[in-house]
C-alpha positions in Angstrom: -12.1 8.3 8.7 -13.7 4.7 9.8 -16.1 2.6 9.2 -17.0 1.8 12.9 -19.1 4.8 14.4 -17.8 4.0 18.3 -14.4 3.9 16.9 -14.5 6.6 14.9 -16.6 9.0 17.6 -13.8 8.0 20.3 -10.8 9.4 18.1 -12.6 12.2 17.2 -13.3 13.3 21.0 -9.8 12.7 21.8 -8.1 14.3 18.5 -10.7 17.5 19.7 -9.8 17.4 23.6 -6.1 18.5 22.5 -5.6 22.3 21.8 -3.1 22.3 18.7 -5.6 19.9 16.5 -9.4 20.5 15.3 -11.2 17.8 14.1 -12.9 19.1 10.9 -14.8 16.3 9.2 -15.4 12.8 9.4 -16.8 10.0 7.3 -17.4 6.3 7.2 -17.1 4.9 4.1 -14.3 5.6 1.6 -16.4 7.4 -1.1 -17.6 9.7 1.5 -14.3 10.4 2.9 -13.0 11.6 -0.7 -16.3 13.7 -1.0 -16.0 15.2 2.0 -11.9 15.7 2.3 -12.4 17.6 -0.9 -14.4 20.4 0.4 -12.2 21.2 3.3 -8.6 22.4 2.9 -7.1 19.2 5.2 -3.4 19.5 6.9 -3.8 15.7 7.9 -5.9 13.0 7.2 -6.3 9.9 9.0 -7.6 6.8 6.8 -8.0 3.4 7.9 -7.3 1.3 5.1 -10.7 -1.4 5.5 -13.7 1.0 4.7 -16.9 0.3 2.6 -17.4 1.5 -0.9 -13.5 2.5 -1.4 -10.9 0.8 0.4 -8.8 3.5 2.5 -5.2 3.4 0.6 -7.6 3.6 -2.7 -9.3 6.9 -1.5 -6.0 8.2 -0.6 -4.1 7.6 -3.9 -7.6 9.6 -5.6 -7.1 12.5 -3.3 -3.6 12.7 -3.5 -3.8 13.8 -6.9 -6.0 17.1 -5.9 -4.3 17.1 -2.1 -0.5 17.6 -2.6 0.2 19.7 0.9 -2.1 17.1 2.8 -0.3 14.8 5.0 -2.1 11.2 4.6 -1.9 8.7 8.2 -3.2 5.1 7.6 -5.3 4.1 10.9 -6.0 0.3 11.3 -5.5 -2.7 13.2 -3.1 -4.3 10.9 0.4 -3.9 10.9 1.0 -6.1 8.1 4.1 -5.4 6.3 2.6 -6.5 2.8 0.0 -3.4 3.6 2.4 -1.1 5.5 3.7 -1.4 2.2 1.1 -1.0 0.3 0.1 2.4 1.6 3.8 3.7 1.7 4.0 2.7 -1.9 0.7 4.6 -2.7 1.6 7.7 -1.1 1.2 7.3 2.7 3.1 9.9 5.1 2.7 7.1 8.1 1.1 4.1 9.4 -0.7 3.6 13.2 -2.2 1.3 14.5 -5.9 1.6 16.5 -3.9 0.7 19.8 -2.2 4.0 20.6 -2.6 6.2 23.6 -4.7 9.7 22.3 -0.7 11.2 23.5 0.9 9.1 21.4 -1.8 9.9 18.2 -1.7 13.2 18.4 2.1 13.5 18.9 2.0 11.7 15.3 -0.3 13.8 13.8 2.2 16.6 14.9 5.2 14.7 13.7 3.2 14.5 10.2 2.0 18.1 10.0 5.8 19.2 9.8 6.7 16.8 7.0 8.2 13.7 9.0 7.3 9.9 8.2 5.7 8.4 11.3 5.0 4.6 11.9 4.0 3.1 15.1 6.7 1.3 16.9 5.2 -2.5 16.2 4.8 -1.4 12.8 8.5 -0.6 12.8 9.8 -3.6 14.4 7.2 -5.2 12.1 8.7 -3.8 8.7 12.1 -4.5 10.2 11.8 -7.8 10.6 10.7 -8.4 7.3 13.5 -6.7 5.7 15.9 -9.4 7.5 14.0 -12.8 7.2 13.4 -13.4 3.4 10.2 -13.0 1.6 8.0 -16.5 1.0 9.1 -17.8 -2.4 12.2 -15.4 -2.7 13.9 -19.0 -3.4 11.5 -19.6 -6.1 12.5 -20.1 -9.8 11.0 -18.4 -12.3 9.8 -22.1 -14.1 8.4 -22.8 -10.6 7.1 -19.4 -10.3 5.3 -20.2 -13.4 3.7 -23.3 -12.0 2.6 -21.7 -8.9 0.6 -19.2 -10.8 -0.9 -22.0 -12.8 -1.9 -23.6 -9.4 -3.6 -20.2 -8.4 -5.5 -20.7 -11.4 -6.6 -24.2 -10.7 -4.9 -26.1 -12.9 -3.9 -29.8 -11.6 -0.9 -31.1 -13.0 -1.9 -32.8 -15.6 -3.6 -29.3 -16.9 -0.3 -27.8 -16.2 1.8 -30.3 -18.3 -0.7 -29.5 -21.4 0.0 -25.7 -20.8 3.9 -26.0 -20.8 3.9 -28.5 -23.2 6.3 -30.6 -20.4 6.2 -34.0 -19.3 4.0 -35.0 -15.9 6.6 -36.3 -14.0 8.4 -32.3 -14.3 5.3 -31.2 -13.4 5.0 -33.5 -10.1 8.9 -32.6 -9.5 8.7 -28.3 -9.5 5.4 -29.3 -7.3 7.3 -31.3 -4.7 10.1 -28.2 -4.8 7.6 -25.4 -4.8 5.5 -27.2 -1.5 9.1 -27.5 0.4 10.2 -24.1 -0.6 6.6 -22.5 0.8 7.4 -24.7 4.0 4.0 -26.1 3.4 2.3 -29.4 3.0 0.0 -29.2 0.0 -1.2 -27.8 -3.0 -3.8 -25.8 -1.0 -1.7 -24.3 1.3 0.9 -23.3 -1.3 -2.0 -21.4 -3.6 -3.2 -19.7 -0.3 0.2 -18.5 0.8 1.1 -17.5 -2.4 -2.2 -15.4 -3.2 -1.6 -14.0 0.5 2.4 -13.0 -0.3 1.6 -11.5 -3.6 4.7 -14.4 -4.7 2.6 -14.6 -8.1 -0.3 -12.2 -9.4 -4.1 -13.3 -8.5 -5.8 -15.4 -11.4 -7.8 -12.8 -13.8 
C-alpha cells in the first residue's frame, strides 16, 4: 500500500511478474488499506509508513489486532532508526526501503511469509550504528531533562525559573549544559533536536 499511484503501480507489476506471489489488493491511503486488507485473507502486507488519512505503522497496529497470521513489511524511503523502531515496536515483521531490486523484494516477502524478520541491509547497518554511538541527550539529567521539556513548551528562562521555583542564574546554567550536551548552538536547535529524538515528550 502507497500513497503515490506510479510507485505503487510499479511494485505491483513486479510483485505480479514473479510466480510464487499474487498481488491481491492495493490501496492508497491508510484507511483504505485497513478496509480493504480486511476483506481479503492476506499472507503479507506491505505498508509504507507516510500515507494520507492513517499513517502506515497506525493502520498496521489496527489490523494487527484482527490479522494475527499476517506478516506486516514496512515499505518507505526512510531508514530512520527512531521509525525502524517505531514500527518494530508496533508489531512490524520487517522494514525496506523503496530502493530494492524487484529480486531482492520479493526474496523478502518470501523470507517473511515463513516467519523470519527481514530488514534491508542500510536499514541494518543503520540500526547498528545506533546501538553503538549513544542516543542525543542519553547524558542528560533528569533536572535538565525537565528544563528541555519546558523549552519544547516555550518557556524562556525566566518562565522556567517561576515553574521550578529556582533561581535564574540555575536556570541559565542547566541551559548552557543542556546546549553543549545536544552539541548545538542555541535554544532553537536544542527544542528541534529534542522534539526530533523523542529525548522529551512533545508539548500537549
Amino acid at each position: 500500500m502507497d500513497d503515490q499511484e506510479l510507485v505503487r503501480a510499479g511494485f505491483c507489476a513486479l510483485l505480479d511478474a514473479d510466480p510464487d506471489i499474487e498481488v491481491v489488493a492495493q490501496a492508497s491511503t491508510g484507511r483504505a488499506a485497513v478496509d480493504l486488507a480486511r476483506r481479503h485473507r492476506l499472507d503479507v502486507m506491505l505498508m509504507d509508513i507516510s500515507m494520507p488519512r492513517l499513517d502506515g505503522i497506525s493502520a498496521m497496529s489496527q489490523l494487527r489486532q484482527t490479522m494475527p497470521s499476517t506478516k506486516f513489511l514496512m515499505l518507505t524511503s526512510s531508514g530512520e532508526p527512531v521509525e525502524v523502531r517505531r514500527a518494530m515496536t508496533a508489531g512490524a515483521n520487517g522494514y525496506l526501503l523503496k530502493n530494492a531490486s524487484a529480486a531482492d523484494l520479493a526474496q523478502m516477502i518470501r523470507n517473511a511469509h515463513i516467519g523470519r524478520r527481514v530488514f534491508a541491509p542500510e536499514v541494518a547497518e543503520a540500526m547498528i550504528n545506533a546501538t553503538l554511538e549513544p542516543a542525543p541527550g542519553a547524558d542528560l539529567t533528569p533536572r535538565e531533562r525537565e528544563l528541555l521539556a519546558l523549552m519544547t513548551r516555550g518557556m524562556n528562562n525566566q518562565e522556567i525559573a517561576a515553574e521550578l521555583s529556582v533561581a535564574l542564574p540555575t536556570v541559565k546554567f542547566h541551559v548552557t549544559n543542556i546546549l553543549s550536551k545536544l552539541h548545538v548552538d542555541n535554544r532553537t536547535e536544542a527544542v528541534l533536536k529534542a522534539l526530533k529524538h523523542k529525548i522529551v515528550p512533545p508539548p500537549a
